[in-house]
C-alpha positions in Angstrom: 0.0 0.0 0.0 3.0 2.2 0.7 4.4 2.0 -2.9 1.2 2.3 -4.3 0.8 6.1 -2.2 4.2 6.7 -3.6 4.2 6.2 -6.9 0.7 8.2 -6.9 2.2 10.8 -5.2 5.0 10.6 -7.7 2.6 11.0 -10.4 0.3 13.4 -9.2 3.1 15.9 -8.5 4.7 15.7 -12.5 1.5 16.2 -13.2 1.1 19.2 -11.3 4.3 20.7 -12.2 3.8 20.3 -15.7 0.2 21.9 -15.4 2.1 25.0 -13.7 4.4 24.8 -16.8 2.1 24.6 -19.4 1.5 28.2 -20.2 5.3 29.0 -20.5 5.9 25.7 -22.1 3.2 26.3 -24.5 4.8 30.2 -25.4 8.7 28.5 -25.4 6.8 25.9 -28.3 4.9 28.5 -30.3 8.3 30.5 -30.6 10.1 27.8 -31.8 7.1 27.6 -34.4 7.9 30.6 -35.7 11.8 30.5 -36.3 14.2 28.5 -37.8 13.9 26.1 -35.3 10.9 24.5 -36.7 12.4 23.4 -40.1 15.6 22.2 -37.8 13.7 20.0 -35.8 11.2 18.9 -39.0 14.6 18.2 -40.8 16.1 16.6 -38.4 13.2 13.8 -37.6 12.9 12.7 -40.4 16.0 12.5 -42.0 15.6 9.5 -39.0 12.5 8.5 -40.2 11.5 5.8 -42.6 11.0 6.7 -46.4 7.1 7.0 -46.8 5.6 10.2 -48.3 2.7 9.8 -45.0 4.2 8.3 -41.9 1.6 7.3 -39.4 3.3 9.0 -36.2 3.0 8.9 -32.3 4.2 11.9 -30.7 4.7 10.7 -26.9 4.3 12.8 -24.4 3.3 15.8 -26.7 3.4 18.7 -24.6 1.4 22.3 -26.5 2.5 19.7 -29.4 5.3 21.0 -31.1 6.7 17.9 -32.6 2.9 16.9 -33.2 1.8 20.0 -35.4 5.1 20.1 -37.2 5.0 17.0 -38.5 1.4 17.5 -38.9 1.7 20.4 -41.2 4.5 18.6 -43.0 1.7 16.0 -44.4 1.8 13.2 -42.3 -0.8 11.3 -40.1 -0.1 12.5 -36.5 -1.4 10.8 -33.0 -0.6 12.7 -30.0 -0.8 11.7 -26.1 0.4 13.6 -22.9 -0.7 13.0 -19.6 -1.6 16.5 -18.6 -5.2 18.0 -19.4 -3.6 21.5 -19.0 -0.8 20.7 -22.0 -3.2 18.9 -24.2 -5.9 22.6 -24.4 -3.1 24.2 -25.3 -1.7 21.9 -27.9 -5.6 21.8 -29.2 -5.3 25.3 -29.1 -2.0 25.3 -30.9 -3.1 23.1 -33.6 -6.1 24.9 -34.5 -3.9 28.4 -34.5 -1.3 26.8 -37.2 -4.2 24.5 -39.6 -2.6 21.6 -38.2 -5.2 18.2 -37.7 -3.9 16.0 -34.8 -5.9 13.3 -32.7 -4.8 14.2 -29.1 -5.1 12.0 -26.5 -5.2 11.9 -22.4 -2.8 8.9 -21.6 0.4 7.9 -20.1 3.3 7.3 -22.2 4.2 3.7 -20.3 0.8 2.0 -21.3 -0.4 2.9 -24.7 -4.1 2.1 -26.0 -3.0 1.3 -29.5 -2.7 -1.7 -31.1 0.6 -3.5 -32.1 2.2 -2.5 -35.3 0.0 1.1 -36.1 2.8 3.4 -36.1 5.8 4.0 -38.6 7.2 6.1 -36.1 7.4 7.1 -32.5 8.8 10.5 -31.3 9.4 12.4 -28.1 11.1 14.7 -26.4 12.4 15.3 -22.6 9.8 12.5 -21.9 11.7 9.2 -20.5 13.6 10.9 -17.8 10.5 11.3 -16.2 8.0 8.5 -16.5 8.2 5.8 -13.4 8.3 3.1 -16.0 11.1 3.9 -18.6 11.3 0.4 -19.2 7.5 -0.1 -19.9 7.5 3.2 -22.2 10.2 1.7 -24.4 8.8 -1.9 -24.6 5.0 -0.1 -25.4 6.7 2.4 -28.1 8.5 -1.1 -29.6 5.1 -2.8 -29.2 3.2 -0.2 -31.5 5.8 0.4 -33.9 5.3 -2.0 -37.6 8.3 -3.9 -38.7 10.8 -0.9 -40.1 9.4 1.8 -37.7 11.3 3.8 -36.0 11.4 6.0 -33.1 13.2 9.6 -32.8 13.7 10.9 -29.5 15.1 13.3 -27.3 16.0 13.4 -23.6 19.0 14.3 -21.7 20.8 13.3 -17.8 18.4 16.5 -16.5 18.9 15.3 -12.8 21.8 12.9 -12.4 23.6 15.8 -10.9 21.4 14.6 -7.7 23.9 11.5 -7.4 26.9 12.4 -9.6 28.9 15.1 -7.5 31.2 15.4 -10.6 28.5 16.9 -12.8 26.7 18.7 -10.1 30.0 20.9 -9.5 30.2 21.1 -13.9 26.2 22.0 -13.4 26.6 24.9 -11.2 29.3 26.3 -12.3 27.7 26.4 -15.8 25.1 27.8 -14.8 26.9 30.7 -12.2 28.5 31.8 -15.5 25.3 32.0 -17.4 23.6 33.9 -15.2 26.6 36.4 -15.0 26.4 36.6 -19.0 22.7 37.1 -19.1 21.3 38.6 -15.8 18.0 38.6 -17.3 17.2 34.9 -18.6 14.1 33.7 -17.6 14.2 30.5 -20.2 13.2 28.0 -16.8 9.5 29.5 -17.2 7.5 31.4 -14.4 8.0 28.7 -11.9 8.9 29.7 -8.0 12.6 28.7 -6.7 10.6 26.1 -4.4 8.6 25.3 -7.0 11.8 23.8 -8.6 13.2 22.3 -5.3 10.0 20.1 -5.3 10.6 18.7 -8.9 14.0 17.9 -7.1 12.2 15.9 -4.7 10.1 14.4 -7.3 13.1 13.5 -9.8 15.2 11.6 -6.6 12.6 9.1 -6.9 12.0 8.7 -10.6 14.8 5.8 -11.9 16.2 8.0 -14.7 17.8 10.2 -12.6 20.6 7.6 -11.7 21.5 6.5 -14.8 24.0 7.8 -17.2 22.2 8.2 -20.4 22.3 7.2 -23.7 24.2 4.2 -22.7 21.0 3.3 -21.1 19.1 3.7 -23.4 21.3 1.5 -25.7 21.4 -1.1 -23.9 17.6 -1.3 -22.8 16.7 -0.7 -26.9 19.4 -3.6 -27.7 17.5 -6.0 -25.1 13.7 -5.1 -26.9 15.7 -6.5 -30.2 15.4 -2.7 -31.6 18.8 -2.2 -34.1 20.4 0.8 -32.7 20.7 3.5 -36.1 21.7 6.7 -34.4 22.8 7.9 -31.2 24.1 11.7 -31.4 24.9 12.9 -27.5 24.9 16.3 -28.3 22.4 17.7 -31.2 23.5 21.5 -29.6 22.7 23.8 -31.6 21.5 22.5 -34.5 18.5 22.7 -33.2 18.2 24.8 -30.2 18.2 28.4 -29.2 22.0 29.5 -28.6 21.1 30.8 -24.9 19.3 27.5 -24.0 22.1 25.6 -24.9 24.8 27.8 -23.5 23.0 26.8 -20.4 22.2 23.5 -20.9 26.0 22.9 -21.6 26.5 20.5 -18.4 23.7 18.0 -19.8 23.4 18.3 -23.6 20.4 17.4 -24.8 20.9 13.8 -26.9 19.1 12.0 -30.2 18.6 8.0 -30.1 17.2 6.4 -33.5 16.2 2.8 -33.1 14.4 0.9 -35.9 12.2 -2.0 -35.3 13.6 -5.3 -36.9 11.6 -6.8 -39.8 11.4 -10.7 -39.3 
């Protein structure tokens, strides 16, 4: 009974933080809409993605939808599922803004309602490193993939610094010079200093926090029989906004492609 309370505590506080962040999650989206980060990120999916003029595609953990509407408005067949009411409005609201057709969903990224085999291709992004069941997600997103699919996604070691001393002492002295550089970044959103102390809290109990990523993720994707195609450990600025990844710089954001084996 006492893991049960925990891991709905667990999932009831992401959830909350995530509702506090979806207006300025939603704005940090619609910018990159309308820059050259939209045709980065388009570009860069699938140049991953298998060669069909309409992929059927899961976005995973969809956010205000960016990845969902892009590759909506590129011409493909888009499904899109987050677990937070609060992000799905305003990825509805999004989509409708930018002609964009999407079927959005209310559903955890660990258990997926879909049958085996619907999907030529599964993307996400900053989504693993905080589900309770990474291993489940990975195994489900396998599951719905057809022989060939792929998934695309992006995550990073967000809060290994909790238990690698090493990369806490890289973190904040990454960040010390930031903020020196550019007193007046607010790119963390309108959240409260406490308010980020409790994700803190949340992320010491979630099991990607421990683990040094993308060997991971290798390894995990290697045991699901999934061929590793890609892993890139630092996609920098290729596709993200120099100050974000000035301060990111401690825990680059990485890219793992894995294709589903045709038997």
């Amino acid at each position: 009974m006492q893991l049960i309370e925990k891991k709905d505590r667990i999932m009831e506080g992401l959830t909350s933080y995530w509702t506090d962040r979806a207006h300025s999650y939603s704005a940090q989206n619609v910018a990159e809409m309308n820059d050259w980060r939209c045709g980065a990120w388009r570009e860069l999916i699938l140049s991953h993605a298998p060669g069909k003029d309409r992929l059927r595609v899961l976005d995973v953990g969809t956010g205000p939808g960016f990845f969902a509407i892009n590759l909506a408005l590129a011409g493909h067949e888009v499904t899109a599922v987050d677990v937070t009411d609060h992000m799905l409005w305003h990825a509805a609201d999004n989509a409708r803004a930018y002609g964009a057709e999407v079927c959005f969903l209310l559903h955890r990224g660990e258990f997926l309602p879909f049958e085996d085999g619907c999907f030529d291709l599964v993307v996400s992004r900053n989504v693993l490193w905080n589900l309770e069941y990474p291993e489940s997600a990975l195994s489900e997103w396998a599951r719905v993939l057809a022989p060939g699919g792929r998934m695309v996604y992006f995550d990073a070691n967000w809060y290994l610094y909790l238990y690698d001393g090493e990369l806490r002492k890289k973190r904040d002295a990454v960040h010390k010079a930031f903020r020196e550089k550019h007193p007046d970044f607010t790119g963390g959103g309108d959240l409260s200093p406490e308010r980020v102390r409790d994700l803190e809290r949340i992320a010491l109990s979630l099991p990607l926090s421990r683990e040094h990523r993308p060997e991971w993720d290798r390894d995990k994707l290697t045991g699901l029989g999934m061929r590793i195609v890609r892993v890139n450990e630092n996609i920098g600025m290729n596709v993200t906004d120099p100050s974000m990844w000035e301060h990111d710089d401690a825990t680059p954001m990485f890219m793992v492609c894995a294709e589903k084996e045709t038997f």
